[in-house]
TIMI-49502 format. One record per atom (N, C-alpha, C): y, x, z; residue in one letter. Coordinates in steps of 0.2 Angstrom, whole numbers, plus 5000, padded with zeros to 4 digits. Atoms other than C-alpha are relative to their C-alpha. Example, Ala and Ser with C-alpha at 12.3 -4.5 7.8 and 13.67 -1.06 7.14 Angstrom:
<atoms>
499450045000a;497850625039a;500650045000a;499449964999s;499550685036s;500549965003s;
</atoms>
This chain:
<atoms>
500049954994x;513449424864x;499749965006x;499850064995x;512649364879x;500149995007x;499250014993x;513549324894x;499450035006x;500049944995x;513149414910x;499249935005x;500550034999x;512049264917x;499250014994x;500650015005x;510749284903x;499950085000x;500049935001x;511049474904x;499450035006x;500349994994x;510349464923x;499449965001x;500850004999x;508749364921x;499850044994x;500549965002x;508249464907x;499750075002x;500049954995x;508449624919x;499649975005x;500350024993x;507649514933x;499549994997x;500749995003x;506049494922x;499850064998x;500449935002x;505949654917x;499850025008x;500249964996x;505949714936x;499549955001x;500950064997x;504549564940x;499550044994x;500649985004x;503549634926x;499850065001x;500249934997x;503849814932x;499550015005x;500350004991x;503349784949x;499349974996x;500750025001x;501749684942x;499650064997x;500549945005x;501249844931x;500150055006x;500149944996x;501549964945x;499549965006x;500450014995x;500349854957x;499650014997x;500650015005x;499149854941x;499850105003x;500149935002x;499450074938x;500050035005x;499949934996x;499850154952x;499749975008x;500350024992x;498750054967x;499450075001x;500349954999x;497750184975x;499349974999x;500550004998x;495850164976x;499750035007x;500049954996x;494850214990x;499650074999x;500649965004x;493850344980x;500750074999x;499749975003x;495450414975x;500650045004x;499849984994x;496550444991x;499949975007x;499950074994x;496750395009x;500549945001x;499650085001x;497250215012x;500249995007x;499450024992x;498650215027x;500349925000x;499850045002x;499250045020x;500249945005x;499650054994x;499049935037x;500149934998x;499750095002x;499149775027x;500849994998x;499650005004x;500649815023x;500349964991x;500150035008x;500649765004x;500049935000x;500250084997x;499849595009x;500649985004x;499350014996x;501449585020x;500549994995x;499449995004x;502749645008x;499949954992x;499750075007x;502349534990x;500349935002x;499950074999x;502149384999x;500849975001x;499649994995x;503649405008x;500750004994x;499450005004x;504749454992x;500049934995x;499950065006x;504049304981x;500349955005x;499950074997x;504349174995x;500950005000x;499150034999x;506249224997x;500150024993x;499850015008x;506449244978x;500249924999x;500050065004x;505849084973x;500449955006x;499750034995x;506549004990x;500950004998x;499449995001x;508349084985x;500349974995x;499950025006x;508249034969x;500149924999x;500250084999x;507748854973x;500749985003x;499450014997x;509148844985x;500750004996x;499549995005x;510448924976x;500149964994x;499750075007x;510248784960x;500149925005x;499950074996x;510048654972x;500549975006x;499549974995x;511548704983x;500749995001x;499449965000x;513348724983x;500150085000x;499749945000x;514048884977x;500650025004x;499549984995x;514848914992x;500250075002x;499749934999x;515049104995x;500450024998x;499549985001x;516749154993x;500449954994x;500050055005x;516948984986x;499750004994x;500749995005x;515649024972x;500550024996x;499849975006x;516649154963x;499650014995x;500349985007x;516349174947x;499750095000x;500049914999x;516549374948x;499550015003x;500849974998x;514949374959x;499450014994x;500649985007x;513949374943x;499950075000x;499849955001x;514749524938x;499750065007x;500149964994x;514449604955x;499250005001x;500850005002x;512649544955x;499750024994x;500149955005x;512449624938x;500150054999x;500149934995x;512949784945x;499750025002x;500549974994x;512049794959x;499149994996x;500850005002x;510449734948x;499850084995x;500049945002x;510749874938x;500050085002x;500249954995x;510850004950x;499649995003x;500850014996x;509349944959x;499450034995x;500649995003x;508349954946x;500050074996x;499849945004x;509050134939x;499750055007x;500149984997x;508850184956x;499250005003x;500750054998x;506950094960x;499550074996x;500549955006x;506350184943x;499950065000x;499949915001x;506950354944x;499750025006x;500349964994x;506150384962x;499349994999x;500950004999x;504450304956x;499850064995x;499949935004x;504750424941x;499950085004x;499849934997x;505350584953x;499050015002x;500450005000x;503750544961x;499350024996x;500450005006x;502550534946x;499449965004x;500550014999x;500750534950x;499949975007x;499950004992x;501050544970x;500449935000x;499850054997x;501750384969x;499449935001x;500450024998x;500650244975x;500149925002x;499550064998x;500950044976x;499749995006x;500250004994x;500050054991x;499850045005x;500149954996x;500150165006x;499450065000x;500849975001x;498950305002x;500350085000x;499949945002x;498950505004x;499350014995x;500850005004x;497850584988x;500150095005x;500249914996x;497250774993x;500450034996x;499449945003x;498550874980x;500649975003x;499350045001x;500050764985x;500450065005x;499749984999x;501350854991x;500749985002x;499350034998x;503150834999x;500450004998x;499650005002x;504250794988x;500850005003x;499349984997x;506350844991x;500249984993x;499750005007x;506950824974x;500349944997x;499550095001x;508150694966x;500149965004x;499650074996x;508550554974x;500050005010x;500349964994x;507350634988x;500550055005x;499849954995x;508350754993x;500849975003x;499650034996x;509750614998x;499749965006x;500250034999x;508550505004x;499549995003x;500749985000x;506650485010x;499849934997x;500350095000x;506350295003x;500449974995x;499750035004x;507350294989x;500149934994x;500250085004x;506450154979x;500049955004x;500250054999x;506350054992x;501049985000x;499250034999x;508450074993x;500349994992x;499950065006x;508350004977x;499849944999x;500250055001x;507449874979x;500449955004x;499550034997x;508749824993x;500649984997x;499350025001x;510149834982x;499849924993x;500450065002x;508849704970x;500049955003x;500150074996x;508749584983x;500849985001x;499350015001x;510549604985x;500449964996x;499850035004x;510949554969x;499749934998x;500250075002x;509749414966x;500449955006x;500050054995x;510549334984x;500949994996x;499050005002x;512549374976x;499849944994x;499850055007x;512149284960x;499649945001x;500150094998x;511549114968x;500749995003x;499250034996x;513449114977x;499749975003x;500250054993x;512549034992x;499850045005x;500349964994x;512649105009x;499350005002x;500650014999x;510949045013x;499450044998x;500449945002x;510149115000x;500150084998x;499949915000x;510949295000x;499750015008x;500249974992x;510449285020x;499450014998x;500850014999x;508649245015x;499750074998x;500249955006x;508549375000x;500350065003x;499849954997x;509449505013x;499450015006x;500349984993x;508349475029x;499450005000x;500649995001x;506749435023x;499750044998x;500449935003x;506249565012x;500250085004x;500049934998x;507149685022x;499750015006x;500650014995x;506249645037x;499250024997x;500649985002x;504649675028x;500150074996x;499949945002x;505149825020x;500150065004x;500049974994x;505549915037x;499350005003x;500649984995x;503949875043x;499350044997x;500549975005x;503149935026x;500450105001x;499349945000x;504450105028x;499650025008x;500149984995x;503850125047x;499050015000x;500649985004x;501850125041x;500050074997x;500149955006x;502150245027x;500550065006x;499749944995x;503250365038x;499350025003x;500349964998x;501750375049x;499450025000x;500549975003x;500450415036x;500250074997x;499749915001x;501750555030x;500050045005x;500149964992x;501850625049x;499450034999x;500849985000x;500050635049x;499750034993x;500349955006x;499750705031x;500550075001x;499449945003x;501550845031x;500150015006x;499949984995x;501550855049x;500650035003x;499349985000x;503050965054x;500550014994x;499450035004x;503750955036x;500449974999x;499650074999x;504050785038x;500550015005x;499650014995x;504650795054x;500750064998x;499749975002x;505850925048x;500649954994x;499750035005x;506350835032x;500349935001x;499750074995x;506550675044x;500850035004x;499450004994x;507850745055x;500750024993x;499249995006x;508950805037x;500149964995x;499850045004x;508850675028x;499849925001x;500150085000x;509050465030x;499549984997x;500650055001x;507850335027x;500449974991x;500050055006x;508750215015x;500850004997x;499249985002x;510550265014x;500450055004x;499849944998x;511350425014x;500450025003x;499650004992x;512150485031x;500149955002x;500050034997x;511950335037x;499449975004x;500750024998x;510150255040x;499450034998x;
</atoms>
């Protein structure tokens, strides 16, 4: 059987593998939609590998000092990886086609409400937060939980405030409608 540490890097290599096949399959062209993107993209990988490998580095090199480096944070960071990535996939899924690793409208896309949408507008990305979440819990170093909470989420906000104003600009008063009734990244609250 194998134990909850080996459980969660073979889950953390599946989403590293995901994510590299969704920058592979789902990157827009420009042939094929508009590209609102902004740099964006170029912002946001870099941004997630350096506090990865940064947390990770830390975290073996470190004291497991958060909540004196309970053991039971595994557990909880294998949780939370699990639900990030259940919630990550199933929005890129709701979306299908329309979805895009790179800020792009195509000319059929449409405004989706549906699944996870209709709690949400950003749902994949509020899984990729609760990902970051879990990679920062299961080093038990406050250091590295701060880095894997405030760096990616800082670039993910400015990747989230982009793409909002490429949806404005394609869905016009939909948007603006389906903004005021439903959060960004967590339901009734943000």
């Amino acid at each position: 059987m194998p134990t909850i540490s080996i459980l969660f890097k073979y889950l953390f290599w599946a989403w590293t593998a995901s994510e590299v096949l969704i920058l592979v399959v789902t990157r827009t062209g420009r042939k094929s939609g508009q590209i609102k993107d902004r740099g964006s993209l170029l912002i946001l990988w870099p941004v997630i590998f350096c506090s990865v490998w940064f947390a990770e580095w830390y975290g073996d090199t470190h004291d497991h000092n958060l909540l004196v480096g309970a053991h039971w944070l595994k557990d909880v960071a294998l949780s939370l990886l699990v639900v990030g990535l259940v919630v990550r996939w199933t929005a890129i899924l709701t979306l299908g086609t329309s979805f895009s690793a790179n800020v792009a409208i195509h000319a059929t896309q449409t405004l989706n409400r549906s699944g996870l949408y209709r709690w949400v507008r950003h749902p994949s990305y509020s899984g990729m937060l609760l990902i970051f979440a879990a990679i920062g819990l299961a080093t038990r170093n406050w250091v590295s939980l701060a880095v894997m909470l405030i760096c990616p989420t800082a670039a993910l906000l400015y990747r989230i405030h982009v793409e909002e104003i490429a949806l404005n600009q394609a869905f016009g008063a939909d948007y603006a409608d389906y903004s005021k009734s439903t959060k960004r990244l967590i339901p009734g609250i943000y």
